[in-house]
C-alpha positions as CSV (number, residue, x, y, z in Angstrom):
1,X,-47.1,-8.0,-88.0
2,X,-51.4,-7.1,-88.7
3,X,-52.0,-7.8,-84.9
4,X,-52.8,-4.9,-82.1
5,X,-51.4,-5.7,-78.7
6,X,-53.8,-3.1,-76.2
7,X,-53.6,-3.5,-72.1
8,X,-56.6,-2.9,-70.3
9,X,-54.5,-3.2,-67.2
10,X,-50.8,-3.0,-67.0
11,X,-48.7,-6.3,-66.9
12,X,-51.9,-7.7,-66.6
13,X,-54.8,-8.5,-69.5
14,X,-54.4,-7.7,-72.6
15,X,-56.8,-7.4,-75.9
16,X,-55.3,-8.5,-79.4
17,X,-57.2,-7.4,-82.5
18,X,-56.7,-7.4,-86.0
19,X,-56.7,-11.0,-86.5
20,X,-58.6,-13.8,-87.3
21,X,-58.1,-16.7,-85.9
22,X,-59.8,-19.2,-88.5
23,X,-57.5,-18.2,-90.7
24,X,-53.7,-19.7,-90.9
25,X,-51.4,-18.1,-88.6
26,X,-48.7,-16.1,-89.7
27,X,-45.2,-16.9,-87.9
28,X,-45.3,-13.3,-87.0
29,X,-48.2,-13.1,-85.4
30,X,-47.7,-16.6,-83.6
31,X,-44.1,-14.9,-82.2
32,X,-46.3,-11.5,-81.0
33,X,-49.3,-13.2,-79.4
34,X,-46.5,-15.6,-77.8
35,X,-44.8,-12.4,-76.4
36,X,-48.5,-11.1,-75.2
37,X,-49.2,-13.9,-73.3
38,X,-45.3,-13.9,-71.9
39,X,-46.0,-10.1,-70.6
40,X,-49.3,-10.0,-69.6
41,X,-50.4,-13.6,-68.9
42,X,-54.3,-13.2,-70.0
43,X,-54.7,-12.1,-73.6
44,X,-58.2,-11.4,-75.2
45,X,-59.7,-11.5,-78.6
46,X,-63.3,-10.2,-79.5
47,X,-65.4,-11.5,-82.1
48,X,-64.0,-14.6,-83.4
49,X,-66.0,-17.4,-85.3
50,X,-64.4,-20.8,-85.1
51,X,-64.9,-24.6,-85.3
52,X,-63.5,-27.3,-82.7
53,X,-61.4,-28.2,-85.4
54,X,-60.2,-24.4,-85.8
55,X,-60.1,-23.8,-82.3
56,X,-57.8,-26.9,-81.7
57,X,-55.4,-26.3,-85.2
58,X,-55.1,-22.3,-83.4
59,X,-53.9,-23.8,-79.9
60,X,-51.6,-26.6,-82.2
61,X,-49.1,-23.3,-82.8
62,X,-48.2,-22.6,-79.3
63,X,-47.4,-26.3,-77.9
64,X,-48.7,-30.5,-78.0
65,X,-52.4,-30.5,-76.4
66,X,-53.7,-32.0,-73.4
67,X,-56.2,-34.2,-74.0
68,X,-59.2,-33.5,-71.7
69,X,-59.2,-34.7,-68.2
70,X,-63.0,-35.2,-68.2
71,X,-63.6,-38.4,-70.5
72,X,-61.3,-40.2,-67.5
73,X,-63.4,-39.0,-64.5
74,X,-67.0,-38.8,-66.1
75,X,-67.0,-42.9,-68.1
76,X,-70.0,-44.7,-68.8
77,X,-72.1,-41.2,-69.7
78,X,-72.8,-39.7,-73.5
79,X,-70.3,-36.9,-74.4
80,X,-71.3,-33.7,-76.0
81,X,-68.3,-33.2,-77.9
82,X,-66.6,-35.2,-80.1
83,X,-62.9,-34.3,-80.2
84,X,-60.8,-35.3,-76.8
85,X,-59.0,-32.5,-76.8
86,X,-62.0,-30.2,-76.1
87,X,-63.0,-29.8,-72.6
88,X,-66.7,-29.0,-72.2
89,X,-67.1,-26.0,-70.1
90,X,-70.9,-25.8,-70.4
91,X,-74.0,-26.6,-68.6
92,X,-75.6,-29.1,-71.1
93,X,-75.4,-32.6,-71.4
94,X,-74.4,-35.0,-74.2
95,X,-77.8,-34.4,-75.9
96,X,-77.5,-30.3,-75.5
97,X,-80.1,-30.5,-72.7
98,X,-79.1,-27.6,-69.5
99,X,-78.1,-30.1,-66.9
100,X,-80.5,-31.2,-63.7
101,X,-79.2,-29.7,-60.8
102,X,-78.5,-33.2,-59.3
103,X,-76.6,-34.3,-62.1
104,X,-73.3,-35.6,-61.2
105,X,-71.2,-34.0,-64.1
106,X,-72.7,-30.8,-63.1
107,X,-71.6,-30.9,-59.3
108,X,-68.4,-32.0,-60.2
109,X,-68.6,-29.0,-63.3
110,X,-69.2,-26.6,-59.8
111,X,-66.0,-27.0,-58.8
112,X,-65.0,-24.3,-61.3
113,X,-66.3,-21.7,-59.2
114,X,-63.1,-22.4,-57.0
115,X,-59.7,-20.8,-57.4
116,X,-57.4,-23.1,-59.5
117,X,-55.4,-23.6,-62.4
118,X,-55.6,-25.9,-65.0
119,X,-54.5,-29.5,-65.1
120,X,-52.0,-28.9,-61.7
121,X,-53.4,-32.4,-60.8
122,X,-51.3,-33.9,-63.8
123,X,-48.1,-35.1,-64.1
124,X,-47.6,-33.1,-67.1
125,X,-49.6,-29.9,-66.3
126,X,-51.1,-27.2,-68.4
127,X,-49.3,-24.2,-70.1
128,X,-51.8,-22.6,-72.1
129,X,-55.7,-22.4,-71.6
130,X,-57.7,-21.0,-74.8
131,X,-61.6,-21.2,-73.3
132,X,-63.8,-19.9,-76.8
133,X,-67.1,-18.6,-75.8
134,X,-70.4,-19.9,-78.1
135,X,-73.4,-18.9,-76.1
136,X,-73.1,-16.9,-72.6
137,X,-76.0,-16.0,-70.3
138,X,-77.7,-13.1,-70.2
139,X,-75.6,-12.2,-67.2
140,X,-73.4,-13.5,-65.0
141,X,-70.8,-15.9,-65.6
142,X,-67.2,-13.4,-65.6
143,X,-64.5,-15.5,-65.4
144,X,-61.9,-13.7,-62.7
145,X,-58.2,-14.0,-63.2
146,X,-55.4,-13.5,-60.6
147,X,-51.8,-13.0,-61.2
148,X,-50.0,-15.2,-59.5
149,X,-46.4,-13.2,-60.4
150,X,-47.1,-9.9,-59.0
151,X,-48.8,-12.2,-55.6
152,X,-45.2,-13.5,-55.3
153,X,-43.7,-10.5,-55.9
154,X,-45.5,-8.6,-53.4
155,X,-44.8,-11.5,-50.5
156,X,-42.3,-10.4,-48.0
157,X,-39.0,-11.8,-48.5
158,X,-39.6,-13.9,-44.9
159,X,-42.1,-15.6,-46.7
160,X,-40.6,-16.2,-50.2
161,X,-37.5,-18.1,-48.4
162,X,-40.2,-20.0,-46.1
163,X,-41.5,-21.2,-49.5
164,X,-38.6,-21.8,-51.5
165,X,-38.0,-25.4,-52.2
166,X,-41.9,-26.4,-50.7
167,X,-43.6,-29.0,-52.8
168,X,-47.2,-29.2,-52.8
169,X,-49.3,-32.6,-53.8
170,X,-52.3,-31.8,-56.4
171,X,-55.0,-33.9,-56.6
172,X,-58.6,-33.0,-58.1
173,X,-60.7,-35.0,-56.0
174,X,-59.2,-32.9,-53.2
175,X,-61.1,-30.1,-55.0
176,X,-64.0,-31.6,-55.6
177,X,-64.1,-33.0,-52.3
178,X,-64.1,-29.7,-50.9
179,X,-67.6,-29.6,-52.2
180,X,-68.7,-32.6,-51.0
181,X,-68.5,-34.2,-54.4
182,X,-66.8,-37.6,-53.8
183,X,-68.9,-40.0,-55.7
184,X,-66.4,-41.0,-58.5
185,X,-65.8,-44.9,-59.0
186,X,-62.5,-46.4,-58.1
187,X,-61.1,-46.6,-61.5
188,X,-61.9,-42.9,-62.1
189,X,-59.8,-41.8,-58.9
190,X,-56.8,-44.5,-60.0
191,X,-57.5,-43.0,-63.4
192,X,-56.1,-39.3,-62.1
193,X,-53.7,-39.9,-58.8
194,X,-52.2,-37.2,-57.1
195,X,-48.8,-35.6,-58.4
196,X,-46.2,-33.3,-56.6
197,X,-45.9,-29.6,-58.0
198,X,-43.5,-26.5,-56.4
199,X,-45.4,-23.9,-54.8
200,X,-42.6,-21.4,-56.5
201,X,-42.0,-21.5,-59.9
202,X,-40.2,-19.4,-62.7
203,X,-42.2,-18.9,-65.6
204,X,-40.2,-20.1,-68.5
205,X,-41.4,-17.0,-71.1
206,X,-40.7,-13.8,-68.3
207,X,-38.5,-15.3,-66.4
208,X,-40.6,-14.2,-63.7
209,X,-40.7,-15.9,-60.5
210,X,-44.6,-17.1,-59.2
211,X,-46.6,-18.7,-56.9
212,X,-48.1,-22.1,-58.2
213,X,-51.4,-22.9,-55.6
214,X,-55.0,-23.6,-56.5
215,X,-57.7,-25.2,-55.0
216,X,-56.2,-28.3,-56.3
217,X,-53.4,-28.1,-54.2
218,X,-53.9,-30.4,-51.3
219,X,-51.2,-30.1,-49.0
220,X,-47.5,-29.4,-48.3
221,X,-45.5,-32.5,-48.6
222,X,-43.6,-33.3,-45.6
223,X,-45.6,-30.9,-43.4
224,X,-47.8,-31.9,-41.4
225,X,-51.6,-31.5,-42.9
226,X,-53.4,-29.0,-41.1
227,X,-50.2,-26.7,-41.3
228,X,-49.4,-27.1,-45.1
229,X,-53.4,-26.4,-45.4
230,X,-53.5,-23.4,-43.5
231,X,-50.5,-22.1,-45.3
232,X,-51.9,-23.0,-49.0
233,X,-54.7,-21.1,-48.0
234,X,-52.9,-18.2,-46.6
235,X,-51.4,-18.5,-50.0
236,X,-54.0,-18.4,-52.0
237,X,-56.2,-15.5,-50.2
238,X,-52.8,-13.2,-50.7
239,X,-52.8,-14.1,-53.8
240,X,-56.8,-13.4,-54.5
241,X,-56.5,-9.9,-53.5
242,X,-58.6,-6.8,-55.5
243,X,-55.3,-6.2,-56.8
244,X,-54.1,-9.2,-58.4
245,X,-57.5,-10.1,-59.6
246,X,-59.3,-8.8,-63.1
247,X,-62.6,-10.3,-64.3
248,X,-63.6,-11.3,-67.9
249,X,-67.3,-10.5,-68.6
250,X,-67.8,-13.0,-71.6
251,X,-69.4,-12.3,-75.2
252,X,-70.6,-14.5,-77.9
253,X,-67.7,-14.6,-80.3
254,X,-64.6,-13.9,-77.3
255,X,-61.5,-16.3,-77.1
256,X,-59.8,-16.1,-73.7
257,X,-56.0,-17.3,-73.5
258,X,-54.5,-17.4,-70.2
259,X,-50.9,-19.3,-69.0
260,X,-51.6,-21.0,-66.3
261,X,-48.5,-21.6,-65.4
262,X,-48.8,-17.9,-63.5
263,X,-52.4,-17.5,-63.2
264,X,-55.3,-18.8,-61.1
265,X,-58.8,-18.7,-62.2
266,X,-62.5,-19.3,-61.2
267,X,-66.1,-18.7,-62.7
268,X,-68.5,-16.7,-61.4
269,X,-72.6,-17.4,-60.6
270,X,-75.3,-17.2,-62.7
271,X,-78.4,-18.7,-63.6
272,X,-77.5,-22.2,-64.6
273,X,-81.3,-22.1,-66.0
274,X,-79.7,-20.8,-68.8
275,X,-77.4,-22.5,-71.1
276,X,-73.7,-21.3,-71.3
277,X,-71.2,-23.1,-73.6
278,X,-68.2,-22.6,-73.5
279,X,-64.9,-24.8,-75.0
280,X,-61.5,-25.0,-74.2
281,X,-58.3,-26.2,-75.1
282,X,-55.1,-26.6,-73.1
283,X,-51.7,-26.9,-74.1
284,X,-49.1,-29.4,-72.4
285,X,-46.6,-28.1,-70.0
286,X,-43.1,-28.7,-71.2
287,X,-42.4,-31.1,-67.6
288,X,-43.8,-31.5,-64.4
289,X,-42.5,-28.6,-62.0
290,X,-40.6,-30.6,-60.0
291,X,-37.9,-30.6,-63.4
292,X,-38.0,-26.8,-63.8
293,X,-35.6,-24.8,-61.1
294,X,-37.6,-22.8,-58.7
């Protein structure tokens, strides 16, 4: 093995050096940065140089990839990027123009700012985010990261049997709506509809049990709505506690993986004047979470 595996906090982030990741993967090192993310959920690597196509052969290793969500809900405008299975985290349009601050892919783009985790809204979610940084602001910008295993963990056992066997729809105009961004055309909403997901999983690397909750999550099913709202929330500002969160503080060059089957994330400010481009890939979920035993 040529990688080194260093926590910058315990059970929690991780940096991995010694590698480059344009290069063909060695089974070995696939099988030790598996085992990182397994432990310690966010993993880090510094100074990287890579391609879409790179980016998305590197994320091929660990699992079948998503294709992005935001061809579906953003039709009829020019795409930056040309590969599907990159999701454009930036602040430019499809000519590499920073976006007008009334521009409707860059209200719905704002919604990123909220706690979530990646493709909960699909039937098949995400496992495995890999967001690859190619230009960051001068400042500004972190990416914070809360661990969603050691939130559950920490929940008193009242409230772990209160959630055990709860089911939570997911829909991501429910997030977006939360920001008053609702102008999406009928065939774009019937394009994504909402999908059941438990709010307790086990995480199929550690073995670990977790919460599963994000701004996505719209309400309990079979609750009534104010009361599965008011308990999501609860959930998620336990969850979004100074100690369950780390932030990233991006460079040029800096690949991020997190799982998000454990995880929530969000972005942070900054001065959208300012171009910041970002690209990620996400790996599929083996099923939805309704199939996996809580």
């Amino acid at each position: 093995m040529s990688i080194t595996v260093k926590p910058t906090r315990p059970q929690f982030f991780a940096e991995i050096s010694g590698i480059d990741l344009a290069q063909p993967l060695k089974f070995a090192d696939r099988d030790a940065i598996a085992a990182a993310i397994d432990r310690y959920a966010v993993v880090v690597f510094h100074d990287q140089k890579l391609s879409d196509d790179q980016q998305i052969e590197f994320a091929g290793h660990f699992g079948p990839i998503h294709s992005s969500a935001q061809r579906a809900r953003h039709r009829g405008i020019k795409h930056r990027l040309a590969r599907d299975e990159i999701a454009d985290i930036s602040n430019l349009d499809g000519d590499s123009k920073v976006l007008d601050v009334d521009n409707r892919r860059r209200l719905d783009w704002l919604a990123n700012r909220l706690w979530h985790t990646d493709a909960s809204f699909r039937a098949v979610p995400g496992a495995l985010s890999m967001l690859y940084a190619h230009v960051v602001p001068p400042e500004g910008g972190d990416t914070e990261f809360a661990d969603l295993r050691a939130a559950y963990d920490a929940l008193p056992d009242k409230m772990k049997t209160q959630l055990e066997g709860l089911v939570a729809e997911h829909s991501i105009w429910h997030s977006r709506g939360q920001l008053g961004v609702t102008k999406y055309t009928p065939e774009e909403i019937a394009s994504l509809p909402p999908v059941p997901q438990r709010v307790v999983r086990t995480h199929p690397g550690s073995k670990r049990k977790t919460l599963y909750v994000a701004a996505h999550a719209s309400h309990i099913i079979g609750m009534p709505i104010a009361d599965g709202r008011l308990l999501l929330l609860d959930l998620i500002e336990h969850a979004t506690q100074a100690k369950f969160v780390h932030a990233h503080t991006w460079k040029q060059g800096d690949l991020v993986i997190w799982d998000n089957r454990c995880t929530m994330h969000r972005a942070r400010p900054f001065d959208t004047t300012q171009v910041r481009d970002l690209r990620r890939v996400t790996t599929r979920d083996v099923a939805s979470t309704l199939e996996q035993a809580a």
